[in-house]
C-alpha positions in Angstrom: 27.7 29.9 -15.4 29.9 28.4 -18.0 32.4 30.2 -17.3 32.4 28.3 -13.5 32.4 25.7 -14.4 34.8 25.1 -17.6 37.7 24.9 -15.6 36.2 22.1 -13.4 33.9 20.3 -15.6 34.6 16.5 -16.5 32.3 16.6 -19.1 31.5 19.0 -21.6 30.3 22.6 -20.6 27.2 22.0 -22.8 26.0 18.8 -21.2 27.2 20.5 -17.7 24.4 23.9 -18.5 22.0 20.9 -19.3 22.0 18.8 -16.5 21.9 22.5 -14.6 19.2 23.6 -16.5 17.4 20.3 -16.1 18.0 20.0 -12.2 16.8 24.2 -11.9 13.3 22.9 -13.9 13.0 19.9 -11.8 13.2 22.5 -8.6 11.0 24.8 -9.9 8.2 21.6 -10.6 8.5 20.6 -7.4 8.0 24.0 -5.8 5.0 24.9 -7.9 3.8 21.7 -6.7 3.9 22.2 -3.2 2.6 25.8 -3.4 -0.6 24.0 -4.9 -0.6 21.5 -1.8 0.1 23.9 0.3 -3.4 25.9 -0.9 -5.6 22.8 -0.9 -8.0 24.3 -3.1 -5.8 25.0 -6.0 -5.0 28.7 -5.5 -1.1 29.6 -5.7 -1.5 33.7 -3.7 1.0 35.5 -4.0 3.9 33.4 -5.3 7.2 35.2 -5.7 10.3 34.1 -7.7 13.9 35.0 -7.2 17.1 33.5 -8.3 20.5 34.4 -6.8 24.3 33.5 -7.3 25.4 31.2 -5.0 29.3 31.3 -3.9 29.4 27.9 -5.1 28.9 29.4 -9.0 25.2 27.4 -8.9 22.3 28.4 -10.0 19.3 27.9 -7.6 16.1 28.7 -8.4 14.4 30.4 -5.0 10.1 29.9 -5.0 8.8 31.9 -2.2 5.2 31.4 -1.2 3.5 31.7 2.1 2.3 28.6 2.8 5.7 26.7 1.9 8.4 28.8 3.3 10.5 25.9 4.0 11.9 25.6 0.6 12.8 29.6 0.7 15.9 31.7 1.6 13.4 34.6 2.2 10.8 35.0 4.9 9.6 38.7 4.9 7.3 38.8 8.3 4.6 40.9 6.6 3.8 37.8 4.5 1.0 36.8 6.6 -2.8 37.3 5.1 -5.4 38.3 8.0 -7.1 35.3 7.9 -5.1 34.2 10.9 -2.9 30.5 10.6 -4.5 27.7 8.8 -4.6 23.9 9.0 -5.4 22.0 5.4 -6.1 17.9 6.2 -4.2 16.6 3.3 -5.2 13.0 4.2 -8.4 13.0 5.6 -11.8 10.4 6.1 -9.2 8.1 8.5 -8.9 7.9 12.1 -5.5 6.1 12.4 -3.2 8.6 10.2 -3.6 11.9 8.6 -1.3 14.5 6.7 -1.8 17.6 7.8 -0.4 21.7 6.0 0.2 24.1 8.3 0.1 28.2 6.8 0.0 31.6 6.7 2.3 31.8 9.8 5.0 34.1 10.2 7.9 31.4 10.7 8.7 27.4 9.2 7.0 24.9 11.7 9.7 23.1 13.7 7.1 20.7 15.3 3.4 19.8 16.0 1.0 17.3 17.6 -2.8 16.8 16.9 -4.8 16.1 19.7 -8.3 13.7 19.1 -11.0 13.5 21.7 -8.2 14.4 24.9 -5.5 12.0 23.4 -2.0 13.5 22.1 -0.5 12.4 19.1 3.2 13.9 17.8 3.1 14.7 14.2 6.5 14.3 12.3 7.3 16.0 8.9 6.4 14.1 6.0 7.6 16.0 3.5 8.0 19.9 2.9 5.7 21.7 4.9 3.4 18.5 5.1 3.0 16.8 8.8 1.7 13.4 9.9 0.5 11.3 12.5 -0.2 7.9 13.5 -3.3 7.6 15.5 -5.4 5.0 17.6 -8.7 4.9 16.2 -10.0 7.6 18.2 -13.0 9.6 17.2 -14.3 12.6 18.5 -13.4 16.7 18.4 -9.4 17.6 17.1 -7.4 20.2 17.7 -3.7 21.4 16.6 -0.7 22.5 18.2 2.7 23.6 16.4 5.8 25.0 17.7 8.0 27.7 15.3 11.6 28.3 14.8 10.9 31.8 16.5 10.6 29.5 19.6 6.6 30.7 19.5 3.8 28.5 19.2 0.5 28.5 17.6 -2.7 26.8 18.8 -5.9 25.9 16.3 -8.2 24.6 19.3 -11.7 22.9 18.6 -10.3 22.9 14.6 -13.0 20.1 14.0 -16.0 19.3 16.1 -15.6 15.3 14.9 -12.6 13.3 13.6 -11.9 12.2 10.8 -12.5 14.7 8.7 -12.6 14.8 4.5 -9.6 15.7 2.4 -9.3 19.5 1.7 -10.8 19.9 5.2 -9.1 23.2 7.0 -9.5 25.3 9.8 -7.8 28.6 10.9 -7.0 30.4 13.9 -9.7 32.8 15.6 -7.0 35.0 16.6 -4.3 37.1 14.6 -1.0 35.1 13.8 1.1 34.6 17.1 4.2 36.9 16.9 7.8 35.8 18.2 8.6 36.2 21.9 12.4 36.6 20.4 12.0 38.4 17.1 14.5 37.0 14.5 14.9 39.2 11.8 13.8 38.3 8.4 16.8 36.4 6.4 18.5 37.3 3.1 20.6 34.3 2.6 22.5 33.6 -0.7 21.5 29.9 -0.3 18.1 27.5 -0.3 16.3 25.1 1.3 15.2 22.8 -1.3 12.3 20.2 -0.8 14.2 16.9 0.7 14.3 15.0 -2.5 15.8 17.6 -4.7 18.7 19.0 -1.5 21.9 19.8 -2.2 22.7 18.9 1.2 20.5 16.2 2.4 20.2 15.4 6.1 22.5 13.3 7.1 21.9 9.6 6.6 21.1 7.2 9.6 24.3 4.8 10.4 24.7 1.9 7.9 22.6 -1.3 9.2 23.5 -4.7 8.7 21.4 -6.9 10.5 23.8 -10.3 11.2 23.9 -11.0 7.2 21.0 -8.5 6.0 21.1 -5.1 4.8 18.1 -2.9 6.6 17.5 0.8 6.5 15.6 3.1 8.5 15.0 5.6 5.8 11.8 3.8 5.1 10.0 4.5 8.1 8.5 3.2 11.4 6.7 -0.2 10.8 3.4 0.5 13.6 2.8 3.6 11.5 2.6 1.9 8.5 0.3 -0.8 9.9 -2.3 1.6 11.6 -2.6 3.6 8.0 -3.0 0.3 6.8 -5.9 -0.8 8.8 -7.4 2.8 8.2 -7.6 3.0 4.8 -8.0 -0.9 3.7 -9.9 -2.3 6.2 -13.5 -2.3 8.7 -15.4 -5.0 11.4 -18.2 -5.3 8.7 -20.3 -8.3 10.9 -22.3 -7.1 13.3 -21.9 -7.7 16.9 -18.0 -9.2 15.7 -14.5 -8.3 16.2 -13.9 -9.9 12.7 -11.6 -7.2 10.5 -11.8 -7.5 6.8 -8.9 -6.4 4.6 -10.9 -4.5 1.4 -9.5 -4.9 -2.0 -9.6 -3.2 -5.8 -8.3 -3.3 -8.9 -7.7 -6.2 -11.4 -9.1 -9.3 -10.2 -10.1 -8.1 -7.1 -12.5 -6.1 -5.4 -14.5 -7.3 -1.9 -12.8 -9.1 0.4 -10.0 -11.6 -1.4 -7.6 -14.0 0.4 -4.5 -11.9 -1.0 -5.7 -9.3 1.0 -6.7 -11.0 4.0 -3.3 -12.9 3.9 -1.5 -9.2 3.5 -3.2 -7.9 6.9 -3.1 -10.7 8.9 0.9 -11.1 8.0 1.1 -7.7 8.7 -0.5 -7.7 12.0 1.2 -10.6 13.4 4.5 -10.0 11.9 4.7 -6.7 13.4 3.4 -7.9 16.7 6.2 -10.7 16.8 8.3 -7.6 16.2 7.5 -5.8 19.0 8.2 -5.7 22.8 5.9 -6.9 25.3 6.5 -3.4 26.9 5.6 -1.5 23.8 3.0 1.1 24.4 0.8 -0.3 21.3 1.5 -3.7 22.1 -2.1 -4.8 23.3 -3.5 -2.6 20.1 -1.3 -4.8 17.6 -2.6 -7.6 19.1 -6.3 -6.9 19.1 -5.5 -6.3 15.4 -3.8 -9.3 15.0 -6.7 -11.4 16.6 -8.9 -9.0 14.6 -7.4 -10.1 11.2 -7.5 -14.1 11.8 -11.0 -13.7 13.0 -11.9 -12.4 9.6 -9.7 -15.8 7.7 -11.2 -17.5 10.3 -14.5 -16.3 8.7 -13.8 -16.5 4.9 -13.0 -20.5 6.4 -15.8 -21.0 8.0 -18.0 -20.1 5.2 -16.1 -22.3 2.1 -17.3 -25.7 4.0 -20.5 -25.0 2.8 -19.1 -26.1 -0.8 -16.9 -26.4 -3.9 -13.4 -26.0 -1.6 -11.5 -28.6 -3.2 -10.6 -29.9 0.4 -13.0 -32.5 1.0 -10.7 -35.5 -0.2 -8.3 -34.9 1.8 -10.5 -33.6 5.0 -11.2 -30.3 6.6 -8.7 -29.6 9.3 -9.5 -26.6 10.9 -11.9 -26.2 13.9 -12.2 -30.1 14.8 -12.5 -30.9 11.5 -15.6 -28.5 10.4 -14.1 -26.1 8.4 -11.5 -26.5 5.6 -8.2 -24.2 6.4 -7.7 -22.9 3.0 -11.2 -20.0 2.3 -12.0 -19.3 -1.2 -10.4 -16.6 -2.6 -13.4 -14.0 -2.9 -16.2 -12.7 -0.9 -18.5 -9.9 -0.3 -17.6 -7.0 1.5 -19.8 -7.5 4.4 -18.2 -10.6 5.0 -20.9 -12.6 4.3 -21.1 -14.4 0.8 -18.9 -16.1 -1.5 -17.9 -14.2 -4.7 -15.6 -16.6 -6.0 -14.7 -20.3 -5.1 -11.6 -21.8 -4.8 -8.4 -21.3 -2.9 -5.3 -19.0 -3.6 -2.1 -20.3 -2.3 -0.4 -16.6 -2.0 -3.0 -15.4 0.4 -2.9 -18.8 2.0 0.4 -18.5 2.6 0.7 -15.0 3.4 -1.6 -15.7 6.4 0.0 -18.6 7.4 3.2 -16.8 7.9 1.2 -14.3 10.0 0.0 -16.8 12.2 3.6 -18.5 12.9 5.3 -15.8 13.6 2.3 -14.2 16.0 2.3 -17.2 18.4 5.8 -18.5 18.0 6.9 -14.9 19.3 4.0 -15.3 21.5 5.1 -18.7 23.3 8.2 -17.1 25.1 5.6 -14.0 26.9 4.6 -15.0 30.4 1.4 -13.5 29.3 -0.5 -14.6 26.4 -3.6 -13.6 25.3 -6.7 -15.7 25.7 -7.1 -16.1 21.6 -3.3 -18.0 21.5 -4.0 -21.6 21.5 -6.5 -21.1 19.0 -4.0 -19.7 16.4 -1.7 -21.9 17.3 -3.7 -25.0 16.6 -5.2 -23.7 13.4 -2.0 -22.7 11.8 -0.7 -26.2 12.8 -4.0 -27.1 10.8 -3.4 -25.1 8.1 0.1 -26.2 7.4 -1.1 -29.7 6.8 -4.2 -28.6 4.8 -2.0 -26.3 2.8 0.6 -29.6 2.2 -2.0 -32.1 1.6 -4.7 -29.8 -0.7 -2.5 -27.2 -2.3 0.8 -28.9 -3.7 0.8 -32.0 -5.8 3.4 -34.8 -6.9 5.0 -34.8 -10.3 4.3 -37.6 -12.6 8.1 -39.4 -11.3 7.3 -38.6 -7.2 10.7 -37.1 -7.2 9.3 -33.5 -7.1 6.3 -31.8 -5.5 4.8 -28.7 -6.9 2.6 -25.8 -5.7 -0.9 -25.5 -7.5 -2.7 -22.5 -8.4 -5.1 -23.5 -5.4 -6.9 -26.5 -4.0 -8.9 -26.7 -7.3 -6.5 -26.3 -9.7 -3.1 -25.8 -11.4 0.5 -28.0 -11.2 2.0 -29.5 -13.8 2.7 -29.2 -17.6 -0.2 -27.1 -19.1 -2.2 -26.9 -15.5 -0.3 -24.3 -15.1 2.2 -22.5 -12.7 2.7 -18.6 -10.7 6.0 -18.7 -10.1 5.3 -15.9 -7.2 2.8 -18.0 -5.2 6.5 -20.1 -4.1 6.7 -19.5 -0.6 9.9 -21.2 0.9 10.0 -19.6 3.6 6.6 -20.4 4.7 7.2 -24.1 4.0 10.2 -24.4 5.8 8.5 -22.7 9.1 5.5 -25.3 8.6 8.3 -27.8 8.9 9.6 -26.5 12.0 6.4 -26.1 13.5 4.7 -29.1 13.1 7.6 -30.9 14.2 8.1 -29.0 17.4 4.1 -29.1 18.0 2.8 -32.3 17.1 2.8 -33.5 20.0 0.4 -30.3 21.4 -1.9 -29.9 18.3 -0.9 -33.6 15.4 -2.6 -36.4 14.8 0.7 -38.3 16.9 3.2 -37.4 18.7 5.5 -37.8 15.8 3.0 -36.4 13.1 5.7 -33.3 12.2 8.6 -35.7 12.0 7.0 -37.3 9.0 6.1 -34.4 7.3 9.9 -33.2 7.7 10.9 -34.7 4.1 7.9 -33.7 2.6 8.6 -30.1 3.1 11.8 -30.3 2.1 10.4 -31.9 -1.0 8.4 -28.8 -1.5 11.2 -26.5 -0.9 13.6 -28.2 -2.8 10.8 -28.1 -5.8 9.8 -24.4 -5.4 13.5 -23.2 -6.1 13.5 -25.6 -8.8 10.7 -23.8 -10.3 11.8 -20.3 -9.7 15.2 -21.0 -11.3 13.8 -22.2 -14.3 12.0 -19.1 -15.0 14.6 -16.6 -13.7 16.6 -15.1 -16.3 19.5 -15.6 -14.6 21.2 -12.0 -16.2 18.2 -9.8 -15.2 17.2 -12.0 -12.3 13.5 -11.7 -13.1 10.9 -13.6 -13.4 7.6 -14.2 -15.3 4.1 -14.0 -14.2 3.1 -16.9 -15.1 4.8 -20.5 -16.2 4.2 -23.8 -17.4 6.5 -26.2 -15.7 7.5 -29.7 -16.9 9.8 -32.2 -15.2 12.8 -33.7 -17.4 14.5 -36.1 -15.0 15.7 -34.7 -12.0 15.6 -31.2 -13.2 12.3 -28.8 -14.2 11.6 -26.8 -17.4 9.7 -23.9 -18.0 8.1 -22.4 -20.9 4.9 -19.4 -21.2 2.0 -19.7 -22.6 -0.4 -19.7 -19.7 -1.9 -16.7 -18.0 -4.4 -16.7 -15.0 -5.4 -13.6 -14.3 -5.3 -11.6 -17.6 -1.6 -10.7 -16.5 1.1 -11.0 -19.7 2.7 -14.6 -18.9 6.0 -13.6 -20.1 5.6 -10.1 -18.5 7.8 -9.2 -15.2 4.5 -7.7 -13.5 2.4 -7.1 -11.1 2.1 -11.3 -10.3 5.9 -12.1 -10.5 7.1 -9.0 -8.7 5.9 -11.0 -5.4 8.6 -13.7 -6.0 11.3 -11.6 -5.1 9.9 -10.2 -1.8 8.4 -14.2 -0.8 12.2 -15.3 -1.6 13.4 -12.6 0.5 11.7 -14.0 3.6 13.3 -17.0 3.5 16.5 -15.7 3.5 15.3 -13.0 6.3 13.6 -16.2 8.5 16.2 -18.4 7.6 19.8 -16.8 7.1 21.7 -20.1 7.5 19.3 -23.0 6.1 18.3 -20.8 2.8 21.3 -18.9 2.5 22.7 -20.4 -0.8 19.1 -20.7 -2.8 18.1 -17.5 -1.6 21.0 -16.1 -2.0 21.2 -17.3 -5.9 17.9 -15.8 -6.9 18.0 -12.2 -4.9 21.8 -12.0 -6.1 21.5 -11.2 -9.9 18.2 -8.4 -9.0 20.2 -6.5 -6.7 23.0 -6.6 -9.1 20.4 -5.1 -11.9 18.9 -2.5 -9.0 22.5 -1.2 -8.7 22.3 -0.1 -12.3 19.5 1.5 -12.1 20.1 3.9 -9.1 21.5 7.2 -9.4 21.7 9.5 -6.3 18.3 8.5 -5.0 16.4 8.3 -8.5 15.7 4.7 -10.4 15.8 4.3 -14.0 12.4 4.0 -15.4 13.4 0.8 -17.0 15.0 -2.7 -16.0 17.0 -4.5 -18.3 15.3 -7.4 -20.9 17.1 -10.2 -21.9 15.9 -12.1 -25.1 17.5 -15.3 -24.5 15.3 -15.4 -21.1 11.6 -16.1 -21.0 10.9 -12.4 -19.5 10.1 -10.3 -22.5 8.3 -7.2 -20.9 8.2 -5.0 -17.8 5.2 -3.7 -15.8 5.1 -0.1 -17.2 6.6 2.4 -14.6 7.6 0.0 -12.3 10.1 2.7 -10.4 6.3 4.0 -9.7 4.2 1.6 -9.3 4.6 0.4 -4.8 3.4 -3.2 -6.3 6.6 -3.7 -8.4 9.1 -1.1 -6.7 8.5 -2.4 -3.5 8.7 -6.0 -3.3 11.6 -5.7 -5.8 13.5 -4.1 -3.7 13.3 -6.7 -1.3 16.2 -8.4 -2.5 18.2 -5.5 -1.6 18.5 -7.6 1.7 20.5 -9.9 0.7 24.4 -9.1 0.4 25.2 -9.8 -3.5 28.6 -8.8 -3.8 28.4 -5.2 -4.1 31.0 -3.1 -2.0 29.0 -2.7 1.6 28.7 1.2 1.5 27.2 1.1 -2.2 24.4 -1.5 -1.2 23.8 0.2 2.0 23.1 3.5 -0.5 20.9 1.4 -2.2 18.5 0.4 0.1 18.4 3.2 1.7 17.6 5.1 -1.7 14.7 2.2 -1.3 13.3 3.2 1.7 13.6 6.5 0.8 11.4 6.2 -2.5 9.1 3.6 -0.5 8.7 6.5 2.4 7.7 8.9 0.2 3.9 7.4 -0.9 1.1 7.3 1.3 -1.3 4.2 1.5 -4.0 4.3 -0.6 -5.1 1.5 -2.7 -5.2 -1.9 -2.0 -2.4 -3.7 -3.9 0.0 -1.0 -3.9 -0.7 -0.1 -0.6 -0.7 -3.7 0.7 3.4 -3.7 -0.7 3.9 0.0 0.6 3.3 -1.6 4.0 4.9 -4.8 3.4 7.9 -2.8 2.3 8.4 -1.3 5.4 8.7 -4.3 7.5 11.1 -6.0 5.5 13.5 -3.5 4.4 13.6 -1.4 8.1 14.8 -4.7 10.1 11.7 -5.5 11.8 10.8 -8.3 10.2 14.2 -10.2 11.0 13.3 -9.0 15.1 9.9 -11.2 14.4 12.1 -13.9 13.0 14.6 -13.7 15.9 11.8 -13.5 18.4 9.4 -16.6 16.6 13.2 -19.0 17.2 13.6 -19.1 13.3 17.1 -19.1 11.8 18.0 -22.1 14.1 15.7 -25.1 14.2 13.7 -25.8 17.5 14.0 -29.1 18.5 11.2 -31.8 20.1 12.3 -30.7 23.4 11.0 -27.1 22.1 7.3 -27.4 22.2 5.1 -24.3 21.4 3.9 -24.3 25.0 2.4 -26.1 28.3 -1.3 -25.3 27.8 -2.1 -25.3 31.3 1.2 -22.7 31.5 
């Protein structure tokens, strides 16, 4: 090996057999590893290991096994056990997605489709011999179908009597393994397949996407599919005899039903359905869920009038005046009882966004569903209750700040979250109630005096983020104390809300990034140079810390800043990956190619975990719809980026 290398090598030979030997161990991890998916119950049978001289002078390490041939040069046909072909559920107890391991068959599966009560989904690899599916819902008896690369097939009917079915669940055919109707002899190749992550020659990469300004990539997968093993695995209709859908939490803080979680699904829902086509063959199932979703804030509302909301000064908005717009921020899992009072301006503002974007994409459909005046007048309700109850004046009146909730938080040692800034969200509350007072205000020109209030707020937020952001690293702390020193702002730690480090980059002030990366998504023109300024210096950091398709396990610390820790394995961890890699968006000066490589590598790390927690999960999702494009087709759809005039109303309600 050294001796192929010497003449070519640009560094020493040593560090060249290293990085060899280091890539060769990495292989062989993997492949053990998907052997003992492949066997779901922990049994590698019959692995065999072979290593061979490429042409090339590399050394690749070959791991045959029979239930992950796909990452093999060798596929003997007598490597087939007479138990017949077998399907393991990888990713069971959900209705809407599964991960399914197809093995013990005589060739690599080339495709597949699951079948659920008479209804035919396609599957589509997922990684190594792994293949998922989005579903709808359905229950009822499953079956398989997968097509070789002999051109043969193989059938596992009635493989469950009822779906979903537990992890580790697995069925096998009742007949022997299908043989090839065109026999291809077994292949001796001097080259391997390696899993997708660990290639030598990856596929080849979709076309560079630049959406107007913004960088997207479609490495990171399909937004619907993301959604639908979103609902799955986070949420249930817990009320009785209601459509209500509640969005179910853990870790930290959380557990039950919280307004961060609520806000995530009911963003999720209706930004994807702003996203989509009227056309679109899940259309009418996005929008149940979206209704679904606001029925359940609408819920958490409902039950906060009955006391210690924080709203009553000011007045309850929502429905005629009953309810206040802004729920506490913890409840029950059945939906029924309060857990914890007071507001939470993320989640308020997470499902405010949701709301705007559903029925603003929703006003230009000849068709709207029957549930679309009533979003639209509470989210016109809930921008004002938001303004009025959740943001408060500095001492001079030249800045206005956003609380830690309607009971709570502001100024000075009150305290400050830097991520619960939502720009983007104010500015489309200023759009919208100016374009729809005259359907849903007070007055006709209700929105027009609330125009310089938001801007107020917007101009504050960015004020407050840039006095936390280290402006080398571009990141940002958890939590803040904020002062106002004439016309500027001034930040210092020492306050924590949650039990979060204050001067940590964590789980809390991860958030920032992605809620500044709306903005500029919603907004490309009006927020281009804030926005801009804050994603600018992160995707500048995240381009250090790439290299071919891997992140560093650290991000740089600056100890003239405030920052002074990072979230441990934040390359790892989908709450701090993901929404940092939001601002890979946003062009910041890098050579075009190299960012596009970037957030592709993004998407690709993103793509690669499966949904299942609540606050990773929740970004996982998230994720997806930002960095794939879809969420600046909601924008272009909702008639953000330019701003509607009065002669722009939502819509005729007798239309």
């Amino acid at each position: 090996l050294a001796q192929d290398i010497e003449d070519q090598a640009s560094e020493p030979v040593e560090l060249q057999i290293a990085h060899r030997a280091f890539e060769m161990m990495l292989r062989f991890i993997v492949s053990l590893c998907s052997a003992a998916l492949a066997g779901a119950k922990g049994q590698l049978e019959g692995a065999c290991n072979e290593t061979q001289r490429c042409s090339s002078g590399a050394l690749f390490l070959q791991v045959q096994h029979e239930r992950s041939k796909q990452y093999t040069g060798l596929e003997p046909e007598s490597d087939i056990s007479s138990g017949g072909a077998v399907a393991t559920v990888l990713d069971g107890n959900n209705a809407w997605y599964t991960r399914v391991m197809f093995s013990n068959l005589p060739r690599a599966v080339v495709g597949a489709q699951v079948s659920i009560d008479r209804k035919t989904f396609a599957m589509a690899r997922a990684h190594g011999a792994a293949w998922s599916a989005n579903m709808d819902g359905s229950t009822g008896p499953a079956s398989f179908s997968v097509s070789l690369e002999d051109g043969s097939t193989a059938d596992f009917e009635s493989c469950f009597m009822s779906w979903p079915v537990p992890n580790g669940a697995s069925c096998s055919q009742s007949s022997s393994p299908p043989t090839s109707t065109s026999p291809v002899p077994p292949r001796a190749t001097t080259t391997t397949s390696m899993p997708p992550s660990l290639s030598t020659s990856p596929s080849p990469r979709p076309t560079p996407t630049i959406s107007g300004a913004t960088f997207t990539t479609g490495e990171i997968g399909a937004t619907k599919a993301r959604l639908f093993e979103f609902v799955g695995q986070l949420t249930d209709q817990p009320i009785a005899d209601s459509k209500a859908r509640a969005v179910h939490s853990s870790g930290g803080a959380a557990g039950g039903v919280v307004s961060e979680g609520q806000g995530y699904g009911l963003f999720l829902a209706g930004a994807t359905l702003a996203s989509l086509d009227s056309g679109d063959d899940k259309w009418q199932q996005v929008a149940d869920l979206t209704y679904e979703m606001f029925l359940g804030w609408r819920k958490m509302c409902e039950l906060t009038a009955t006391s210690g909301s924080c709203q009553d000064d000011e007045g309850f908005k929502c429905g005629s005046g009953r309810f206040p717009c802004l729920p506490h921020w913890k409840f029950g899992d059945d939906l029924t009882n309060i857990v914890g009072t007071g507001s939470a301006p993320d989640g308020d503002a997470d499902a405010l966004a949701g709301m705007l974007l559903a029925v603003l994409a929703l006003q230009r459909e000849s068709s709207k569903p029957p549930w679309f005046e009533e979003m639209g007048r509470w989210a016109y309700s809930t921008c004002m209750q938001f303004y009025e109850s959740s943001t408060v004046a500095s001492p001079s009146g030249s800045h206005r700040i956003v609380k830690l909730g309607a009971c709570w938080g502001g100024w000075g040692d009150d305290g400050q979250n830097p991520s619960y800034h939502a720009p983007g969200v104010y500015r489309m509350c200023k759009h919208y109630m100016k374009s729809n007072d005259g359907l849903f205000g007070d007055t006709s020109l209700q929105g027009d005096s609330y125009e310089s209030k938001w801007d107020a707020l917007i101009d504050t937020s960015y004020k407050v983020l840039a006095a936390v952001q280290c402006p080398s690293t571009g990141l940002i702390t958890n939590w803040a104390k904020v002062s106002e020193v004439g016309s500027q702002l001034t930040a210092s730690t020492g306050f924590s809300g949650s039990g979060t480090g204050a001067a940590e980059y964590g789980s809390e002030a991860s958030r920032g990034i992605w809620r500044v990366a709306l903005d500029y998504i919603l907004f490309p023109s009006e927020a281009r140079a804030a926005a801009s300024a804050f994603l600018r210096p992160v995707a500048v950091q995240l381009e250090k810390k790439e290299n071919a398709g891997s992140w560093s396990d650290n991000l740089d610390i600056d100890s003239s800043c405030l920052v002074d820790s990072i979230h441990s394995s934040w390359n790892w961890n989908m709450f701090m990956a993901a929404p940092t890699f939001s601002a890979l968006i946003n062009p910041a000066g890098l050579p075009s190619g190299r960012q596009q490589e970037l957030i592709d590598a993004a998407g690709k790390h993103v793509a690669s975990v499966s949904i299942r927690d609540y606050y990773a999960g929740s970004w996982i999702a998230i994720s997806t719809i930002t960095l794939n494009g879809d969420l600046s087709k909601a924008a272009a759809k909702a008639g953000f980026g330019e701003q509607p005039t009065a002669s722009e109303p939502l819509v005729a309600l007798d239309q």
